[in-house]
N, C-alpha and C positions, 0 to 999 in steps of 0.2 A: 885301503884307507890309510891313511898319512897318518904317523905315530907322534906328531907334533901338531896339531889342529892349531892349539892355543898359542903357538910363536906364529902358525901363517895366519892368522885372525890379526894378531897384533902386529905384523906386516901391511895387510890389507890395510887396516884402521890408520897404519901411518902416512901410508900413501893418500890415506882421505884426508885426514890432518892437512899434511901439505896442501893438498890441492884448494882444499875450505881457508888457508891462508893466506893464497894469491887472489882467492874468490873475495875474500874480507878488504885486503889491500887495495882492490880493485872498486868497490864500490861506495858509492858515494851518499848515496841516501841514509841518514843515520838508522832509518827503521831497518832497511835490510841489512847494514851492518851488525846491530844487533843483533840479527836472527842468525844472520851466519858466524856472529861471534860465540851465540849459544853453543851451534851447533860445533862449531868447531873446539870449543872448550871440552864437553862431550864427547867428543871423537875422542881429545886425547888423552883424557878420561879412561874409554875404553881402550885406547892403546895400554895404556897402562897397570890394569885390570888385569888383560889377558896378557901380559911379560909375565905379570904375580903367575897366574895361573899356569904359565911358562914353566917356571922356576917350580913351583910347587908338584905341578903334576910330569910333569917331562923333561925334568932335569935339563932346563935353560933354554934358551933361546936354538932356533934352526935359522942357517942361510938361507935366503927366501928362494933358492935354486931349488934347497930340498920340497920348497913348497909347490913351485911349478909343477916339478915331477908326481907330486905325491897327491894333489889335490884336486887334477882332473881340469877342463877347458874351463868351466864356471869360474874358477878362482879365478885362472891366468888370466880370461875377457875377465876380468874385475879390475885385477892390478892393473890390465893397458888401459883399459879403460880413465883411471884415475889418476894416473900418469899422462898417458895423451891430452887429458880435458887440459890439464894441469899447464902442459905446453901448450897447447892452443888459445886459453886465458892470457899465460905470457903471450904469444902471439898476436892477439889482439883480438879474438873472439870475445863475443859481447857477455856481461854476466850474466845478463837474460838467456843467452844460447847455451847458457853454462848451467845456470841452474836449472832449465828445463830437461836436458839431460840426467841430471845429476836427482831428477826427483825419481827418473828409470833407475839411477842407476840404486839409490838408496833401497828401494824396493828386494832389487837385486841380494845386494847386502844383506838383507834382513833374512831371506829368504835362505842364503846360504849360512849363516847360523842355523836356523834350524833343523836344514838338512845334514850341511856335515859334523854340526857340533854334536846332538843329541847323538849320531848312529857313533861316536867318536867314546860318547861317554856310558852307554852302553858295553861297547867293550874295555872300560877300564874297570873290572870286576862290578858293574852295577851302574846308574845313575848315584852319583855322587850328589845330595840336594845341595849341597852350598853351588856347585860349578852348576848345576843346571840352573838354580835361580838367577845365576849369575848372567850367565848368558841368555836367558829369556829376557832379565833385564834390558839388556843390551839389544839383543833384538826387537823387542818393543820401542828401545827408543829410535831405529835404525827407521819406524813407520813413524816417528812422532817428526822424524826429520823430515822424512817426505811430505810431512802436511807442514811444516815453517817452511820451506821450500816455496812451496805452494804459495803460501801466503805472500814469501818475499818477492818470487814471481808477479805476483797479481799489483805489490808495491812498484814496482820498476817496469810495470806495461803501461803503468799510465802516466800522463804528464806530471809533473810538480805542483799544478793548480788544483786538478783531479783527484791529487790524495791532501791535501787539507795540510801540507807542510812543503819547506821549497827543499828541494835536495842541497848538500852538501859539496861544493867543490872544492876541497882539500880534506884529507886522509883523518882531519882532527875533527870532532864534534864543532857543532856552532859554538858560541859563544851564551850566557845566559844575562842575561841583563834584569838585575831586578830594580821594580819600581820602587 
């Protein structure tokens, strides 16, 4: 087990970060903007979280080399995973192809907190309750993402007529006009 969990977690989390940024940049519909702005707010949220937790319990931050090595294939298919989506958005895959992946992969995510974090805080003399509620938190929101995924998915499958608002074709909200 990897004596750094809480810097490759906070690795992880920023690779999501970015990627939920070109996913945000990229789509046009104000609703799923939103959801991906949520999410992506959150994400760096818990980036930032687990640096504290960095610092606190494992004296600072690891190169995320130390993490490849230390954290087993689960991690490593995590980070290509959120990298590759990341390049392939840029490349022109659609955000629909992106979020549908991305609802696997948060799953993913959630799941690897609780497997590597808990056996992690276990061996640091005990369950620490602040750092496990901490990360339970953070795991639980990692499923709340997969269901605005979901959602934003089910926005962006159907026409502009079909969800009761027209989409957005520039990067900025409509405009509001009041009567």
């Amino acid at each position: 087990m990897v004596d750094s969990i809480f810097s490759c977690l906070a690795h992880l989390e920023d690779a999501t970060y970015q990627l939920y940024e070109v996913l945000f940049d990229k789509a046009r519909d104000t609703r799923v903007r939103l959801l991906l702005g949520k999410i992506m707010l959150e994400t760096r949220n818990h980036r930032e979280i687990l640096e504290q937790m960095s610092e606190d319990y494992e004296n600072g931050p690891r190169p995320v080399t130390d993490c490849r090595n230390g954290m087993g294939s689960m991690y490593t298919e995590a980070m290509a995973s959120a990298r590759m989506m990341k390049e392939n958005v840029l490349g022109g895959m659609s955000i629909l192809d992106a979020m549908k992946a991305l609802v696997r992969y948060e799953d993913q995510v959630g799941e690897e907190y609780v497997m590597q974090a808990h056996a992690h805080l276990e061996a640091i003399s005990g369950i620490d309750v602040v750092a496990k509620r901490l990360l339970e938190d953070i795991a639980a929101d990692e499923k709340v993402h997969a269901g605005d995924l979901q959602l934003a998915i089910e926005i962006e499958s159907k026409p502009p007529s079909l969800c009761g608002e027209e989409q957005v074709t520039s990067s900025r909200a409509p405009e509001v006009k009041l009567l």
